[in-house]
PAMITI-27692 format. One record per residue (C-alpha): x, y, z. Coordinates in steps of 0.05 Angstrom, whole numbers, padded with zeros to 5 digits. Each point is the difference from the previous one (the first is absolute). Layout:
N
atom c1: X c2: Y c3: Z $
...
//
This chain:
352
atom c1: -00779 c2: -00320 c3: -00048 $
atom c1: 00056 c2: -00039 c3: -00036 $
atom c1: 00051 c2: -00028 c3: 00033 $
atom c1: 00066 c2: -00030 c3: -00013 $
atom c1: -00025 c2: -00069 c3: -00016 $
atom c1: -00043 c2: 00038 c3: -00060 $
atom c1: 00072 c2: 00010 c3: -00047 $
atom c1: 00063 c2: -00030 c3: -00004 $
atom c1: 00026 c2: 00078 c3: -00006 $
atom c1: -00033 c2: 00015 c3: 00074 $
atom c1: 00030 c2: -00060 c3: 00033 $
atom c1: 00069 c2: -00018 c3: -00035 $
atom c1: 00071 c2: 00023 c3: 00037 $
atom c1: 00029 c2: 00025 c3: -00069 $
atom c1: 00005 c2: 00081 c3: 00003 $
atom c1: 00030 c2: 00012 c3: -00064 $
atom c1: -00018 c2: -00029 c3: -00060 $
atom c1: 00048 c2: 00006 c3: -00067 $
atom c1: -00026 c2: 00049 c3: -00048 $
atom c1: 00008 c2: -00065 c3: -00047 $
atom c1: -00047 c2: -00037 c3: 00039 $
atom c1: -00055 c2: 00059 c3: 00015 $
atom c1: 00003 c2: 00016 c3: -00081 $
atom c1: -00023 c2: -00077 c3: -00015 $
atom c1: -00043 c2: -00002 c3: 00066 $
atom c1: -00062 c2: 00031 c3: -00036 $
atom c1: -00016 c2: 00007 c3: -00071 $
atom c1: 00016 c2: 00085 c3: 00009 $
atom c1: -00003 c2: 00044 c3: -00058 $
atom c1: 00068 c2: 00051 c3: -00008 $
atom c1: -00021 c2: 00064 c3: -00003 $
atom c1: 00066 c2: 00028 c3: -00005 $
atom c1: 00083 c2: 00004 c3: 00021 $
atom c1: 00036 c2: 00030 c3: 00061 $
atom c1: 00061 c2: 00039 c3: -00017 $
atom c1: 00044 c2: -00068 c3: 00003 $
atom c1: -00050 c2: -00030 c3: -00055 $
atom c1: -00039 c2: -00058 c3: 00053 $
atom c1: -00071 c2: 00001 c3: -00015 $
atom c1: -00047 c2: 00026 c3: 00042 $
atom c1: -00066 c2: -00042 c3: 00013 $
atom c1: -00068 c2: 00008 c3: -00006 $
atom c1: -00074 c2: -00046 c3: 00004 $
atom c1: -00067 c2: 00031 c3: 00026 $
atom c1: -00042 c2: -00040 c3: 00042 $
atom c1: -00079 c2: 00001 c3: -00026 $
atom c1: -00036 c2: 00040 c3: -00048 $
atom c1: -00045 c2: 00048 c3: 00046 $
atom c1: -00009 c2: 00083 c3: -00017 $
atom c1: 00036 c2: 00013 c3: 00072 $
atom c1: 00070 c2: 00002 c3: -00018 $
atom c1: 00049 c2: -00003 c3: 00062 $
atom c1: 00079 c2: 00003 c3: -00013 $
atom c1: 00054 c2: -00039 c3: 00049 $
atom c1: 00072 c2: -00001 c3: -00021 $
atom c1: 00061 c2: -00028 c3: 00055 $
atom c1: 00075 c2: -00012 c3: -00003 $
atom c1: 00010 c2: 00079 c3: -00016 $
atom c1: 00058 c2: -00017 c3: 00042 $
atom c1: 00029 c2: -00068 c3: -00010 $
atom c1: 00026 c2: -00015 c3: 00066 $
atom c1: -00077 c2: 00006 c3: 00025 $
atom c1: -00034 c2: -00071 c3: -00022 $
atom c1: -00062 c2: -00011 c3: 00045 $
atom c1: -00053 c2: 00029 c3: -00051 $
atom c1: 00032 c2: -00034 c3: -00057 $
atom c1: -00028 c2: -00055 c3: 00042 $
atom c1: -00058 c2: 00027 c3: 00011 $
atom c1: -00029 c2: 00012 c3: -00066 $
atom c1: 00028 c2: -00071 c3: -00024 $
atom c1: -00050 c2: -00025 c3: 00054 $
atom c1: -00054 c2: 00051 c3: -00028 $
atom c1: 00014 c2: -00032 c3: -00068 $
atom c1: 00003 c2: -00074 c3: 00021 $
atom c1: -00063 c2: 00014 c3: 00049 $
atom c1: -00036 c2: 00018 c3: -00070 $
atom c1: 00015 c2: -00043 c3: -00042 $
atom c1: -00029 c2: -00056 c3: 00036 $
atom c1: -00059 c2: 00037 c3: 00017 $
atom c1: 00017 c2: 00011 c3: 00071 $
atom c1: -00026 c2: 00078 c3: -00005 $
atom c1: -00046 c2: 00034 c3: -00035 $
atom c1: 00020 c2: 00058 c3: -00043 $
atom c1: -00059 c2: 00017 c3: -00049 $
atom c1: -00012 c2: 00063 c3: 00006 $
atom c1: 00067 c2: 00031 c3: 00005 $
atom c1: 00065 c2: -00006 c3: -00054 $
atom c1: 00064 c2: -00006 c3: 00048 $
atom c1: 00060 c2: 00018 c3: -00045 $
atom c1: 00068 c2: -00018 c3: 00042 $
atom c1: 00067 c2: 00009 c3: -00010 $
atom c1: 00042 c2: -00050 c3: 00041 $
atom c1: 00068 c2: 00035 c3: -00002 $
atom c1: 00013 c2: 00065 c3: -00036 $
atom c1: 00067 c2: 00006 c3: 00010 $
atom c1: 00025 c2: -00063 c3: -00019 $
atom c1: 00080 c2: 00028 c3: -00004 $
atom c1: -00005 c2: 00012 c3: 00074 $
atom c1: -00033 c2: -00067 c3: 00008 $
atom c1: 00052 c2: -00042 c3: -00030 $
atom c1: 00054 c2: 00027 c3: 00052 $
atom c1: -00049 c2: 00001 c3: 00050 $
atom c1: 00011 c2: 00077 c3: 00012 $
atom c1: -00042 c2: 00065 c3: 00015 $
atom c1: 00023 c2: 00039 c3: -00065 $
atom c1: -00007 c2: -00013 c3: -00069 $
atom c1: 00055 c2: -00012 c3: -00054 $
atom c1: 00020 c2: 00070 c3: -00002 $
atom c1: 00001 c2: -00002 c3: 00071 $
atom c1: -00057 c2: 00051 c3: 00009 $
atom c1: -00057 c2: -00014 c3: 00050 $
atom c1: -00063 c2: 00001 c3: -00037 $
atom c1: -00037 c2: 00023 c3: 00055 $
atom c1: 00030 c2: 00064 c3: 00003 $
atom c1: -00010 c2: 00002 c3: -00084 $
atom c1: -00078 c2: 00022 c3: 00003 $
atom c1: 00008 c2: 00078 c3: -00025 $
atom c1: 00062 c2: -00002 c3: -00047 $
atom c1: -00008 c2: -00072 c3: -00036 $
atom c1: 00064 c2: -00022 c3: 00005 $
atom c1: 00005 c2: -00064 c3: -00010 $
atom c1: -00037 c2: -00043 c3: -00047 $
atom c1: -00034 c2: -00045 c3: 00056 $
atom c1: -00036 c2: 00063 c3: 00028 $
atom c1: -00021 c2: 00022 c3: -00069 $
atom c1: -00028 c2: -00068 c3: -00016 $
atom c1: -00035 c2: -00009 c3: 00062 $
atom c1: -00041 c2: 00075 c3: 00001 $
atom c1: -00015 c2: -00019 c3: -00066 $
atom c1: -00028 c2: -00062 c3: 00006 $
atom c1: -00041 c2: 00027 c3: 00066 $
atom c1: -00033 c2: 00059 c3: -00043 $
atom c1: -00021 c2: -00043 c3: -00054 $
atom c1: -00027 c2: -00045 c3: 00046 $
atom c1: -00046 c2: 00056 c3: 00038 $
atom c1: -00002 c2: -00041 c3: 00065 $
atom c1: -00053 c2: 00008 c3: 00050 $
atom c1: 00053 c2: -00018 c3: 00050 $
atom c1: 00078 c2: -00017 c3: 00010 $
atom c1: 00043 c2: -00043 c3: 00034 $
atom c1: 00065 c2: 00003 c3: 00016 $
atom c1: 00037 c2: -00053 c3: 00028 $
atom c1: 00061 c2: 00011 c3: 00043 $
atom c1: 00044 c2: -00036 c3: 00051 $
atom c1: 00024 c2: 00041 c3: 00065 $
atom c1: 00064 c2: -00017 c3: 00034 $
atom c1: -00002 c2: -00033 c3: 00059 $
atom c1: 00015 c2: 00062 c3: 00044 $
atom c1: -00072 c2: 00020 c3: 00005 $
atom c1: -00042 c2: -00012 c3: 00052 $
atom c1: -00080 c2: 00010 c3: 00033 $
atom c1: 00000 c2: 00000 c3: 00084 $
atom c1: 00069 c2: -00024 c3: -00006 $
atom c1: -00015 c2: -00077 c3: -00043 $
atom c1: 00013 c2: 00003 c3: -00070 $
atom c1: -00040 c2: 00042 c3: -00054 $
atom c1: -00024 c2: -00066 c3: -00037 $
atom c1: -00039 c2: 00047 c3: -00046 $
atom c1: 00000 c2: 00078 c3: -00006 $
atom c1: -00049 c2: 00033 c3: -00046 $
atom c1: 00002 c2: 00072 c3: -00027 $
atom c1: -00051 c2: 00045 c3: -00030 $
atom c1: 00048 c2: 00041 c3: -00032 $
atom c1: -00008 c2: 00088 c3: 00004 $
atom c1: -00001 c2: 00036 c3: -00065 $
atom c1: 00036 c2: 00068 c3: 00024 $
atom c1: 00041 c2: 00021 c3: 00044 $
atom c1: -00049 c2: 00025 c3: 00067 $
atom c1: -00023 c2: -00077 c3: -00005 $
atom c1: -00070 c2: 00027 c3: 00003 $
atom c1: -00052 c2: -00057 c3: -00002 $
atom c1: -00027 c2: 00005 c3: -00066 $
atom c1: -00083 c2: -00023 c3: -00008 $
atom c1: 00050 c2: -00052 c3: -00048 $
atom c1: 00039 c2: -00014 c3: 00058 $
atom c1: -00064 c2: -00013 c3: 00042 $
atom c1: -00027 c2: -00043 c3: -00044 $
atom c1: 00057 c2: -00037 c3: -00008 $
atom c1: 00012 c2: -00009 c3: 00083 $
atom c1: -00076 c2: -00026 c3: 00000 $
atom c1: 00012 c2: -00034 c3: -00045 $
atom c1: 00059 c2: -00043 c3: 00028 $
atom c1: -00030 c2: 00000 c3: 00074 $
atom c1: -00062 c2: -00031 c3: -00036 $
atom c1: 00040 c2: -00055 c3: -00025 $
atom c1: 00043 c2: -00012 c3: 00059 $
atom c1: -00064 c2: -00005 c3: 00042 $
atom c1: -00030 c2: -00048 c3: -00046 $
atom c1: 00052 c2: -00048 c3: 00015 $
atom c1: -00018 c2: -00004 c3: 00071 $
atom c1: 00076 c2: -00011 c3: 00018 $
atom c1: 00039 c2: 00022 c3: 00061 $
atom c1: 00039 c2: 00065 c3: -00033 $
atom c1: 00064 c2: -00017 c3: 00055 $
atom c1: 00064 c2: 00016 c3: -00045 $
atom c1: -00030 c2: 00042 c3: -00053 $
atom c1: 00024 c2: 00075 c3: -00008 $
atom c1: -00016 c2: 00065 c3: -00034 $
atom c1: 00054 c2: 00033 c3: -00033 $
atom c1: 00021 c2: 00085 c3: 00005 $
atom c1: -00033 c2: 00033 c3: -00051 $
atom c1: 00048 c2: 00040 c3: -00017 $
atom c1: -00001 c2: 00031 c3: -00071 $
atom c1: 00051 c2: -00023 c3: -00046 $
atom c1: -00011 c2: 00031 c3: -00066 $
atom c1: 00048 c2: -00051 c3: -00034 $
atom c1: -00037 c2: -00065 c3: 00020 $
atom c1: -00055 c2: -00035 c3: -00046 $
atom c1: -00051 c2: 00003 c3: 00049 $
atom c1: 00000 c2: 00072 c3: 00021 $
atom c1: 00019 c2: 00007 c3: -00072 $
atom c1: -00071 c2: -00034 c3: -00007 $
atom c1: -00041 c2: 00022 c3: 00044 $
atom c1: 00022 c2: 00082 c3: -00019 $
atom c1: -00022 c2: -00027 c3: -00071 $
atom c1: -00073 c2: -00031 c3: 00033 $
atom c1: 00021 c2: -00066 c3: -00014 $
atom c1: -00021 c2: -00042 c3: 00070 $
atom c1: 00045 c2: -00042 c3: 00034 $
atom c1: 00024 c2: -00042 c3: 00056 $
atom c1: 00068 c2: -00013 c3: 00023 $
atom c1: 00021 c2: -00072 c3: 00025 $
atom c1: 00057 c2: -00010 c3: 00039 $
atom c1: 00010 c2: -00079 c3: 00020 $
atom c1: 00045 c2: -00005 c3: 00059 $
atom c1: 00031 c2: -00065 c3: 00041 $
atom c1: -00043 c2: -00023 c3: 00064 $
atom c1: 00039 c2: -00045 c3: 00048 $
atom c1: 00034 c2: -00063 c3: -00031 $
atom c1: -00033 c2: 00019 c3: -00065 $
atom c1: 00062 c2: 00030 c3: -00033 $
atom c1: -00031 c2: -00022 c3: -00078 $
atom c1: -00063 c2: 00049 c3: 00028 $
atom c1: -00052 c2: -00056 c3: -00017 $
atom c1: -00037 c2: 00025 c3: 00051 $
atom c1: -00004 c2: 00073 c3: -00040 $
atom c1: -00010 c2: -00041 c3: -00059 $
atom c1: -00065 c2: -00032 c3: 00019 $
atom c1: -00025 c2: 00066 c3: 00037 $
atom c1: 00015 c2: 00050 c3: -00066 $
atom c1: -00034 c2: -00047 c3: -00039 $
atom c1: -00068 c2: -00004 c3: 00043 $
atom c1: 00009 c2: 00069 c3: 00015 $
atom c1: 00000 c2: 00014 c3: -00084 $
atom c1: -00058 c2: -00043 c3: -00014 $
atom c1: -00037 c2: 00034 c3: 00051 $
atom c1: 00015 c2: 00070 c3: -00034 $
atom c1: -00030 c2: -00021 c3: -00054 $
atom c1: -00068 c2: 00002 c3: 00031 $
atom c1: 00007 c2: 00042 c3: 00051 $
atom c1: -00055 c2: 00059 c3: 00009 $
atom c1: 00028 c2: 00074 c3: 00012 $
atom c1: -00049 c2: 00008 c3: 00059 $
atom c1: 00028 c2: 00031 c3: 00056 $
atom c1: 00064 c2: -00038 c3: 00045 $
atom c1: 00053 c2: 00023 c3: 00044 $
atom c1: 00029 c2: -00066 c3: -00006 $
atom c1: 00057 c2: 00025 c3: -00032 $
atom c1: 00013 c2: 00066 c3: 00039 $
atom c1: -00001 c2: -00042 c3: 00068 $
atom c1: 00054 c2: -00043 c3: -00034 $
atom c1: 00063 c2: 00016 c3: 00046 $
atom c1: 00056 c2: 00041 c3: -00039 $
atom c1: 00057 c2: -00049 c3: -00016 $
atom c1: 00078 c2: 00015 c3: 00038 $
atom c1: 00068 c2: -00017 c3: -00021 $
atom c1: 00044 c2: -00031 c3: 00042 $
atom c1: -00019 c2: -00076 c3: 00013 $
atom c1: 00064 c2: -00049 c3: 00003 $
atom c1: -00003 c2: -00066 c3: -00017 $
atom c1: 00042 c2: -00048 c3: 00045 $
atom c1: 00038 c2: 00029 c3: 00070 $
atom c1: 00050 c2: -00028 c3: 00036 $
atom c1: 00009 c2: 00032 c3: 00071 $
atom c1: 00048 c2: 00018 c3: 00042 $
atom c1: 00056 c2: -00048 c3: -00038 $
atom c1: 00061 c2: 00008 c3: 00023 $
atom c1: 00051 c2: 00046 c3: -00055 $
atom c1: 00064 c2: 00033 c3: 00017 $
atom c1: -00008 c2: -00011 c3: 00071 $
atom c1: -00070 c2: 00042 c3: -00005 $
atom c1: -00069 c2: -00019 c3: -00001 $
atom c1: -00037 c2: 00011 c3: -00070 $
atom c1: -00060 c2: -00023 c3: -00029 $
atom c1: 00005 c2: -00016 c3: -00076 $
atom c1: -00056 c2: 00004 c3: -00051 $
atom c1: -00003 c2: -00048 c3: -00064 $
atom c1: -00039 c2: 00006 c3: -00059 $
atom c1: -00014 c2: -00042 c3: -00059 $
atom c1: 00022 c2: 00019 c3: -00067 $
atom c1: -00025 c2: -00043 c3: -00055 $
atom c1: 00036 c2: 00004 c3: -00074 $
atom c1: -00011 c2: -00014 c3: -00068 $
atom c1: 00072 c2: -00010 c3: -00037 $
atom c1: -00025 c2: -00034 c3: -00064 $
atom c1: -00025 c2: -00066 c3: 00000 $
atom c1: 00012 c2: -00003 c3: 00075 $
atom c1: -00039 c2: 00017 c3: 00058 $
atom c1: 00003 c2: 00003 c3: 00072 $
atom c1: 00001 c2: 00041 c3: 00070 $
atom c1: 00053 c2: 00015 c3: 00053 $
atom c1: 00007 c2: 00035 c3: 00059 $
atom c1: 00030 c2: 00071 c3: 00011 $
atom c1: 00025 c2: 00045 c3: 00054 $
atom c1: -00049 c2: 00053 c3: 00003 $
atom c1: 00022 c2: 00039 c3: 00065 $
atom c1: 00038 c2: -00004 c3: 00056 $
atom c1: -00014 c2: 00032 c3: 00079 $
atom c1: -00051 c2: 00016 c3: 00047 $
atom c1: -00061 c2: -00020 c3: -00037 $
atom c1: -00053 c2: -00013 c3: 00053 $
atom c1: -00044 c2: 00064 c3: -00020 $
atom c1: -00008 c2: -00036 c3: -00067 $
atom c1: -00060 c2: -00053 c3: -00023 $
atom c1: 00022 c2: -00067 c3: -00026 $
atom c1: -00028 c2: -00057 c3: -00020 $
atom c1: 00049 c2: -00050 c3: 00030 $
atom c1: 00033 c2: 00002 c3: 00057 $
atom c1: 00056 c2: -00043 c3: 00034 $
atom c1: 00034 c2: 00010 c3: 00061 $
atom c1: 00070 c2: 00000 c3: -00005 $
atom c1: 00034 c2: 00009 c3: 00059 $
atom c1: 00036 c2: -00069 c3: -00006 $
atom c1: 00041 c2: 00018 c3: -00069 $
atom c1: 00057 c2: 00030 c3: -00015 $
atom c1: 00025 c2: 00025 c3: -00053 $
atom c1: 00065 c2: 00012 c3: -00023 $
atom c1: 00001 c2: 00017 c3: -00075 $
atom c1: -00009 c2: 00067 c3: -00027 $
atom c1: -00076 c2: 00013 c3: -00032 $
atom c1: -00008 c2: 00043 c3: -00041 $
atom c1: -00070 c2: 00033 c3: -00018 $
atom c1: -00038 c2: -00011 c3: -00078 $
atom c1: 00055 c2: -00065 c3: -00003 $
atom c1: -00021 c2: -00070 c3: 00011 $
atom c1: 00015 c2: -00024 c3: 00070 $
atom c1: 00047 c2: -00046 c3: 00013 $
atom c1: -00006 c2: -00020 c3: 00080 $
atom c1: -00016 c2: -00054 c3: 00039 $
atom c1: -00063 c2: 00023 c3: 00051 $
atom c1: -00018 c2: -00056 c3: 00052 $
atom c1: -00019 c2: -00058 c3: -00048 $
atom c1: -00004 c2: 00038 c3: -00061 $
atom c1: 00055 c2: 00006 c3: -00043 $
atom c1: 00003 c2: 00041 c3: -00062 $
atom c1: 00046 c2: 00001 c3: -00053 $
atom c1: 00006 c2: 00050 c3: -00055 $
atom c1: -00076 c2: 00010 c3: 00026 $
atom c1: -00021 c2: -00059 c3: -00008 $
atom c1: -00021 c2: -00051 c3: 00066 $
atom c1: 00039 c2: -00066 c3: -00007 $
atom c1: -00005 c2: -00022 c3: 00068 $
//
């Protein structure tokens, strides 16, 4: 397995990197323009007859696989894996407008995956293209979840989907071969599976891959999440990657790897504070971290993300605040401006 000591893209802090920087990061080839006229990138990895498609940054506030296949790439390049017998085409962002703002919808504010039946938008339109000339074997497509989601109540660090191709959901002898598939690789890495998810399969007749998979087109969903203290998600980083090397050679013999995979939930909060003191009441708070693009700047704060009786719900922080007061007002999706024990935020930031 590779690990993060194998690329400077599996180990390094940085999250976002500049459209500027990715477009002279690799020698790409433009294979077209988003609606706002960026360029959208292209290379293929190896010259084999199995052709397998991977594409990321559908929406631009989602940056872990944009990570990953620059490690696939870099890996390759110095002949850290071998690729012979297949041709990996990747796309590293395909909606580069989104990416630039470091949002979920494109320049004409549409959310390209919900564009995959009318063709919208011109990202969508390049991207089935590009996949049907291509005549993959297999897909991957690389997502980010927020941090909400959890598996036995620690965070999803990785949820997969094999996506359904109608609306009963019905497990397809595609579908089958496609779960095998993936449990055969996740065995093969011989890896605890604590933190990874399966995702609904509900149909969504709008989204690329049930789009894909009604169409026969096979692939798997990757949705990176954060794992404790690993807010940048290297941990999905190094973990997507192994798990899409694996895929590669993976047999379709029988595995109920991925069925036994526990069904990710919503719900998980990031940081509690209990019991603090607020309006002469006792209230735990719950803060989340919001990071931002805003040009050529960068950065994360802290936000109110609920108020009350929260003791039903998972976190993955917890401190006990029966000491603090507060005596501000807070006000939920704002950054937090408090003072809690020792820490003190301002404008959500921790300056003391």
């Amino acid at each position: 397995m590779f690990q993060a000591s194998d690329s400077k893209y599996l180990s390094d802090n940085q999250w976002y990197m500049p459209y500027n920087e990715l477009l002279s990061a690799v020698n790409w080839e433009i294979i077209g323009y988003s609606s706002e006229e960026r360029p959208i990138l292209h290379t293929t990895l190896g010259a084999g007859s199995r052709s397998i498609c991977v594409w990321a940054g559908m929406h631009g506030n989602e940056t872990t696989g944009v990570y990953m296949l620059l490690s696939l790439i870099d890996l390759y390049t110095r002949n850290k894996i071998d690729l012979n017998d297949f041709a990996i085409h990747i796309i590293p962002v395909i909606n580069p407008d989104a990416y630039v703002r470091f949002t979920r919808r494109n320049g004409l504010s549409i959310d390209l995956n919900r564009d995959f039946r009318a063709f919208q938008t011109i990202e969508s339109a390049k991207l089935i293209g590009w996949i049907k000339m291509k005549a993959p074997e297999l897909c991957f497509n690389l997502h980010d979840q927020r941090s909400i989601f959890h598996v036995n109540n620690e965070p999803a660090y990785t949820s997969f989907l094999i996506p359904s191709s109608e609306e009963t959901r019905s497990i397809t002898p595609l579908r089958r071969t496609l779960m095998n598939r993936l449990g055969n690789a996740l065995s093969s890495l011989n890896v605890p599976l604590n933190g990874i998810g399966r995702y609904s399969d509900e149909f969504y007749p709008t989204a690329i891959g049930d789009y894909l998979m009604a169409q026969g087109i096979p692939n798997v969903l990757f949705e990176s999440g954060v794992s404790v203290d690993d807010f940048e998600r290297k941990k999905a980083r190094i973990f997507g990657l192994n798990v899409m090397v694996a895929l590669l050679l993976a047999t379709e013999e029988p595995s109920t790897v991925y069925d036994q995979l526990p069904q990710n939930k919503e719900g998980l909060l990031e940081w509690v504070f209990t019991g603090v003191l607020y309006a002469r009441m006792r209230i735990d708070i719950a803060l989340k971290r919001v990071y931002y693009v805003n040009g050529h700047a960068q950065g994360m704060y802290y936000m109110v993300d609920e108020i009350g009786d929260l003791a039903s719900r998972p976190r993955m922080k917890e401190t006990n605040g029966a000491a603090m007061a507060l005596s501000a007002p807070l006000i939920i999706g704002q950054p937090i401006t408090a003072v809690l024990g020792s820490m003190v935020f301002e404008d959500g930031l921790i300056v003391g």
